[in-house]
C-alpha positions in Angstrom: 19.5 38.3 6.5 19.2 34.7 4.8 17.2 32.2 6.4 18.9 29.3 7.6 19.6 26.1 6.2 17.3 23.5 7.0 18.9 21.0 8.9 18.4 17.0 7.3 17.1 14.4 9.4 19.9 11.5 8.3 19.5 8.0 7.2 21.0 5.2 5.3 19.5 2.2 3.2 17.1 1.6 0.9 14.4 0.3 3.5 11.5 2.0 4.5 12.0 4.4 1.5 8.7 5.5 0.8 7.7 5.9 4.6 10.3 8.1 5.0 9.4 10.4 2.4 5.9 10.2 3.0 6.4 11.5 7.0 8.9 14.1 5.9 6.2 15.5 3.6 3.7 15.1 6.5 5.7 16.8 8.9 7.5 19.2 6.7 11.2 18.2 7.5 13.5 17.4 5.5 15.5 14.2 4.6 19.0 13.2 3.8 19.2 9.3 2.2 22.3 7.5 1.4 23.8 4.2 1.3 21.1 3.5 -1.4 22.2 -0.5 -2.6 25.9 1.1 -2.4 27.2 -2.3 -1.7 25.9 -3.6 -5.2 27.9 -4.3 -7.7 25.5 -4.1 -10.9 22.6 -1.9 -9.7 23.7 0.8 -6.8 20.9 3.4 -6.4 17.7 3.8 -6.7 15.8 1.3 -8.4 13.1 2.2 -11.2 10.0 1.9 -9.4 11.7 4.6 -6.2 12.8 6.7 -9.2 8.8 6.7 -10.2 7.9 7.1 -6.7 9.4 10.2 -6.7 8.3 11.3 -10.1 4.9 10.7 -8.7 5.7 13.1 -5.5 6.5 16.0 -6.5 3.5 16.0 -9.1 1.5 16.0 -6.3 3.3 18.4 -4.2 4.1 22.0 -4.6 7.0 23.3 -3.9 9.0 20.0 -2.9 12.9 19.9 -4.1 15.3 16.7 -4.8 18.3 16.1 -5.5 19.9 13.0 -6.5 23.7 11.9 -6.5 25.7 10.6 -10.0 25.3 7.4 -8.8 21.9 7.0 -7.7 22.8 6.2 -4.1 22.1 9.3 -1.8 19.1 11.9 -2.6 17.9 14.8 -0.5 14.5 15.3 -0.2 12.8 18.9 0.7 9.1 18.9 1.2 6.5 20.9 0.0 2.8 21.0 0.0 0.4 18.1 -0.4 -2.1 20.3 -3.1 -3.5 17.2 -4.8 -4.7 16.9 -8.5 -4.9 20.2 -8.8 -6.4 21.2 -13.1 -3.5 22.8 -14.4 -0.9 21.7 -12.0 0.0 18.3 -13.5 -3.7 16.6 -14.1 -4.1 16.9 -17.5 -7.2 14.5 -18.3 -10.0 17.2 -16.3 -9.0 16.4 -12.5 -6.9 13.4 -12.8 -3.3 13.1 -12.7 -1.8 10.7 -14.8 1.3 8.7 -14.1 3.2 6.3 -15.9 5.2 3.1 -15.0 8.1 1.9 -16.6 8.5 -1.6 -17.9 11.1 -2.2 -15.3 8.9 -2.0 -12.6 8.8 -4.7 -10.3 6.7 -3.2 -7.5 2.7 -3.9 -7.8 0.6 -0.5 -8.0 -0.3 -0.9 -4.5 3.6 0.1 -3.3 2.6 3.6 -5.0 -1.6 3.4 -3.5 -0.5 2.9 -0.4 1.7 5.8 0.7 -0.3 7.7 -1.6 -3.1 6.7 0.2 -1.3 8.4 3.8 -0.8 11.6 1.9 -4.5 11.9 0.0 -6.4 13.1 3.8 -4.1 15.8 4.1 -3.9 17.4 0.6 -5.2 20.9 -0.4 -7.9 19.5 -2.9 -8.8 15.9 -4.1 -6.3 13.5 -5.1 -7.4 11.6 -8.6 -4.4 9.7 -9.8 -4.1 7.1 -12.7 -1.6 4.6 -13.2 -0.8 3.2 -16.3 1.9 2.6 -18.7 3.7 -0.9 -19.4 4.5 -1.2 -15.7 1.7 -1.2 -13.9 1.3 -4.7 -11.9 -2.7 -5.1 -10.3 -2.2 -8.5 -8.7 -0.3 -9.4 -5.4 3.7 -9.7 -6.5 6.7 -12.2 -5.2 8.2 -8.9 -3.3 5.8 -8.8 -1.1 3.1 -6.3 -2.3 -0.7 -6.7 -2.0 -3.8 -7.0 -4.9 -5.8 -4.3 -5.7 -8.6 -6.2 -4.3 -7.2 -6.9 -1.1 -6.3 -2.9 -1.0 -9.3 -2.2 -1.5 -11.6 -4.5 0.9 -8.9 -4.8 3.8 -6.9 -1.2 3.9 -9.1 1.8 2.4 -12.3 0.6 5.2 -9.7 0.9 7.8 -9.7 5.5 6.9 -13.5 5.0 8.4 -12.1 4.8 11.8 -10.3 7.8 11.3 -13.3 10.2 10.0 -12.4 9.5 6.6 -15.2 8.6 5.1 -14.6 5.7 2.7 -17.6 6.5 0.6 -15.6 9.1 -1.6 -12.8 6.9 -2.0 -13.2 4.7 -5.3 -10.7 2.5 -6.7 -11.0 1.8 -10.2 -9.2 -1.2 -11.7 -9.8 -0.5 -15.7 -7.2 -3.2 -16.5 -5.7 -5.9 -14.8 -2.2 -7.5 -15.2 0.1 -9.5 -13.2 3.8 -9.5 -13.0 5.2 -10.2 -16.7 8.2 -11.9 -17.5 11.1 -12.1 -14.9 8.6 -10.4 -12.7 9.1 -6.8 -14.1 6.0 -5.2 -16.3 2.2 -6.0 -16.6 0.3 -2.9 -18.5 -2.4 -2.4 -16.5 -4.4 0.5 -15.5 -5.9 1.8 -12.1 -7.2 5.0 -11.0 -7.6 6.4 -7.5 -10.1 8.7 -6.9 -9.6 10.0 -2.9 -12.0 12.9 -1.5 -11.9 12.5 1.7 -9.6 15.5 2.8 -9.9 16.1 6.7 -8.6 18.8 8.6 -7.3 16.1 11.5 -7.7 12.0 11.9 -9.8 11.4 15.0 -8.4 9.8 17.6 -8.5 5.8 17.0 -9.4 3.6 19.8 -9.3 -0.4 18.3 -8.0 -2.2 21.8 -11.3 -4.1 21.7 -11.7 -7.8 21.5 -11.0 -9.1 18.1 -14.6 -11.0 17.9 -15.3 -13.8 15.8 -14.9 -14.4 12.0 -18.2 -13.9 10.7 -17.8 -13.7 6.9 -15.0 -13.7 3.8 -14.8 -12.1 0.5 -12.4 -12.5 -2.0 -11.9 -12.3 -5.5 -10.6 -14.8 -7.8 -9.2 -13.3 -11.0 -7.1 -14.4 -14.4 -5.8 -12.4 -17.0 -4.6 -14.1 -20.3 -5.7 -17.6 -19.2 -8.4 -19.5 -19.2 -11.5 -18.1 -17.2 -11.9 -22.0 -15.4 -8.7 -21.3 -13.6 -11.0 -19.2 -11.2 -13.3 -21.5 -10.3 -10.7 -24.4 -9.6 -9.0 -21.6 -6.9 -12.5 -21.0 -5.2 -13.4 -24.6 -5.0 -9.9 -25.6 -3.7 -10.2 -22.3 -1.1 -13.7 -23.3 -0.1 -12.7 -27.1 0.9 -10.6 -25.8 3.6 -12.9 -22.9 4.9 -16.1 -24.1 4.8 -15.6 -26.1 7.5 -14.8 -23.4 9.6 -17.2 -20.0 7.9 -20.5 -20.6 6.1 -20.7 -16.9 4.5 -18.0 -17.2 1.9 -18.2 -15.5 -1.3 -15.5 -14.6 -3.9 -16.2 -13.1 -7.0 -14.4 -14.2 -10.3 -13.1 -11.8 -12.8 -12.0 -12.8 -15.8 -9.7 -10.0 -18.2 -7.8 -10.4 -21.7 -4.5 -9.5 -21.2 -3.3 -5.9 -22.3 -1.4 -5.5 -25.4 1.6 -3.7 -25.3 4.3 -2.9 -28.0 6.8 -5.7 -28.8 10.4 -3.8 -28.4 12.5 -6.9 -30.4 10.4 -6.8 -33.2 11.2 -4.0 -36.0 7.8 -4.3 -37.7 6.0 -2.6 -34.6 4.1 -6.0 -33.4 2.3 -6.3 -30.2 2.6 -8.8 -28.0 0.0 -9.9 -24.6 1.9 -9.2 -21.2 0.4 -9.8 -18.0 -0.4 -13.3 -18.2 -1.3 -14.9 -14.8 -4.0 -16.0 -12.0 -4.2 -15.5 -8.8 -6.7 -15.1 -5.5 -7.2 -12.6 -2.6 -9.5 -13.4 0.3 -10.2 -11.2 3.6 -12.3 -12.2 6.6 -14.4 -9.7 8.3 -14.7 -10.5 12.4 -17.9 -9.6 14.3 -16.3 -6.6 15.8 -16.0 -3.4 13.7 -13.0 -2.3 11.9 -11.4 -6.1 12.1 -10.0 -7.1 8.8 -7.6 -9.7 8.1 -6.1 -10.6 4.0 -4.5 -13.2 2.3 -2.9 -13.0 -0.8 -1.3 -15.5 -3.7 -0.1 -15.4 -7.0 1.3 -17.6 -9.5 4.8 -16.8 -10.3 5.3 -15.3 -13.0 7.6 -18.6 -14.3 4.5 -20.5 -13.8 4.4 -24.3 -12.8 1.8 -23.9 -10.0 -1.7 -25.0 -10.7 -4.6 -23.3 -9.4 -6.0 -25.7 -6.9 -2.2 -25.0 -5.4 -3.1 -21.1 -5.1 -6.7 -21.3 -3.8 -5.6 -23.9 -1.1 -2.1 -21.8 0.2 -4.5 -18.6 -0.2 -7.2 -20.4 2.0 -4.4 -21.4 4.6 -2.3 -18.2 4.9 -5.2 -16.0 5.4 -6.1 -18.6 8.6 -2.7 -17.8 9.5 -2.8 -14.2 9.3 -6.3 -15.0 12.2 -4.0 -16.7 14.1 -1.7 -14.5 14.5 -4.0 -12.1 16.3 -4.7 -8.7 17.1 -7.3 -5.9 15.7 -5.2 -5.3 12.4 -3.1 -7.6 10.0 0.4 -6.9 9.2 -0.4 -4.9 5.6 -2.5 -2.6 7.1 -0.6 -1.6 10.4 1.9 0.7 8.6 -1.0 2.9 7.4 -3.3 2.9 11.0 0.2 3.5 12.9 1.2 6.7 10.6 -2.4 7.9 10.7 -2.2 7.4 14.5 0.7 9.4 14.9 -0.4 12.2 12.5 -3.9 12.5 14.3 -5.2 14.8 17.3 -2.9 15.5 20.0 -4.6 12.6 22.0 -3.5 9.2 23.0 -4.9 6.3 20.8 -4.3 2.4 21.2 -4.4 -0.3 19.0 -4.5 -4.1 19.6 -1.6 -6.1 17.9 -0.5 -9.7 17.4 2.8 -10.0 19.4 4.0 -11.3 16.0 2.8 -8.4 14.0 4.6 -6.1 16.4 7.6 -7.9 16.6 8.0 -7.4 12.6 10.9 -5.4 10.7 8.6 -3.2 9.3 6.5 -1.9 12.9 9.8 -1.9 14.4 11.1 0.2 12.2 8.2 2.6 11.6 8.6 3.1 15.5 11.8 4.6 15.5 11.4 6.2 12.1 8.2 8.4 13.9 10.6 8.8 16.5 13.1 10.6 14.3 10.5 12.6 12.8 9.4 13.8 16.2 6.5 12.1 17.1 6.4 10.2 20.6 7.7 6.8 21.6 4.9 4.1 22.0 3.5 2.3 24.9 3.2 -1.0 25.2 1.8 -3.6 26.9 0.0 -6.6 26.9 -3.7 -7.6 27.1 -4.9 -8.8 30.5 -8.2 -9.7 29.7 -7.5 -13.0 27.8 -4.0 -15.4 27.9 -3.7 -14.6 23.3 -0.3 -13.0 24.2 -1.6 -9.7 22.3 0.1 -6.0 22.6 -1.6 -2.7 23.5 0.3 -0.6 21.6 -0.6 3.3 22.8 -0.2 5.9 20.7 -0.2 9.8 21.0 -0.9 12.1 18.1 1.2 15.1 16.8 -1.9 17.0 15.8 0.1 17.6 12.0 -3.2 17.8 10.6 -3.9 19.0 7.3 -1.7 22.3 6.8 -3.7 23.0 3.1 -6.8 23.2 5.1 -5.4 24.8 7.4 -4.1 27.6 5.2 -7.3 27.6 2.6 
């Protein structure tokens, strides 16, 4: 007798691609996409850096199946197991995977490091990934996506409140670039070394009071430019908090930029790519777990000076304060699916009305919904008038099948 077909969970559009695939693989059910950029009439489909997405996994699956249409614009997506790095199963440099970008990439490394980040607890053995290759952007990008830094200081801290323990997790920035020319390329390289596997999330319970900003970090960096440019950002970021936080620190890091193989020159010449400056700040509050980021960039056109980036930096992270709530709107599509995936318990989390009201929460709400997971209550904070939301959320207990199995 043949087993039955598995039936697709349905949807359209090229939003919300990589959270969809990362809860199919978490739950195990698979995914029909279409209506990928149908409606454009020079580039329908997938784009280059959702092609690499993909690329990157089913190296660290086993057992996961695609397929993808002529034209780019529908895929099906099959899960399979999360093993990992795995020696012999795609990492080829000891335990570590590597994964190239291509030049036309115009996502920063963090749209791969974050859903990668989701999948890492729940994987058979460690997950050791390196990016490199000519597309690989470090710094905070025009589409939206964070720094490295701010990854790093304001996100991966966060997998503490879940029994993750954020000591084994290292982030290793070997190379930093920003966006190159027409915002596509930057040759750096990063490597992610996650292992913290867990057999289930604990329950998270961050419905406290938000506290009081008690310190900021940030790092200043340039690549390509001259290493001044850093301290003109900090001195322009500190004239606007200092008034209002006397424990500010940002490091400076200074990089050449990478070299990287000129493609209209016949002789073989190299050229630099990667050029750019830019800052990332987070404010730590007096109560644990209570992160809030800020992040700017020069364009990659240029015609911003740094005083202008250190200032708007200084200014959006007060924003992101103001705005409320336990968790800032990066980080609440990673506690949220780590939430859902947890212990069959009911956890709550304190959000900004304005961070819950986004495009993104909305929409990771009714994607868990599809997947199976419960609908979320709501409601709002009675012990102060900040107009914040209790948002209630009750685990699936999905766990970490390798473990499980192993």
């Amino acid at each position: 007798m043949s087993a039955p077909k598995p039936e697709f969970l349905r949807f359209t559009g090229h939003k919300s691609f990589t959270q969809r695939l990362v809860l199919s693989t978490l739950t195990g059910r698979p995914i029909h996409i279409s209506k990928i950029r149908s409606n454009s009439p020079t580039n329908p489909g997938l784009a280059p850096h959702e092609v690499s997405f993909l690329r990157l996994l089913e190296a660290v699956t086993n057992g996961s199946s695609m397929q993808i249409s002529y034209t780019g614009t529908t895929i099906t997506y099959q899960p399979g197991l999360i093993t990992g790095a795995v020696p012999g199963f795609g990492a080829v440099d000891g335990d570590v995977l590597e994964h190239q970008l291509p030049a036309t990439c115009s996502r920063g490394v963090t749209y791969f490091l974050l859903p990668l980040c989701l999948l890492a607890p729940f994987a058979k053995s460690h997950m050791n990934v390196r990016f490199s290759g000519p597309g690989v952007i470090t710094s905070a990008t025009e589409t939206g996506d964070l720094s490295v830094d701010s990854f790093r200081m304001a996100i991966l801290p966060l997998y503490n409140l879940f029994g993750i323990p954020v000591a084994r997790i290292e982030l290793r920035v070997l190379q930093r670039s920003c966006a190159g020319p027409h915002g596509t390329g930057g040759a750096g390289v990063v490597e992610l070394r996650f292992a913290s596997q867990v057999r289930l999330p604990k329950t998270l319970h961050l419905n406290r009071n938000p506290g009081r900003i008690q310190r900021i970090r940030g790092v200043a960096y340039s690549t390509g430019v001259s290493a001044s440019n850093n301290a003109r950002m900090i001195h322009s970021a500190r004239g606007v908090l200092n008034r209002l936080v006397s424990d500010i620190h940002v490091a400076a890091q200074y990089d050449q930029a990478p070299l990287v193989s000129d493609t209209a020159e016949k002789s073989g010449g190299k050229r630099r790519m990667g050029i750019g400056f830019g800052l990332s700040l987070v404010a730590e509050s007096s109560a644990v777990g209570v992160l809030y980021s800020a992040d700017v960039v020069v364009p990659p056109k240029g015609g911003i000076v740094p005083e202008d980036v250190g200032t708007r930096c200084a200014y959006q992270l007060l924003e992101a304060i103001s705005l409320g709530g336990c968790i800032s709107g990066p980080a609440a599509g990673s506690v949220l699916t780590l939430m859902a995936m947890g212990s069959e318990d009911v956890g709550r989390l304190r959000l900004g009305r304005d961070v819950m009201g986004t495009e993104e929460v909305i929409g990771l709400a009714r994607d868990l919904k599809m997947f199976g997971a419960s609908s979320w209550g709501l409601r709002d904070v009675e012990d102060d008038d900040t107009g914040d939301i209790i948002v209630s959320v009750k685990g699936t207990g999905v766990g970490n099948v390798g473990r499980k199995i192993a």
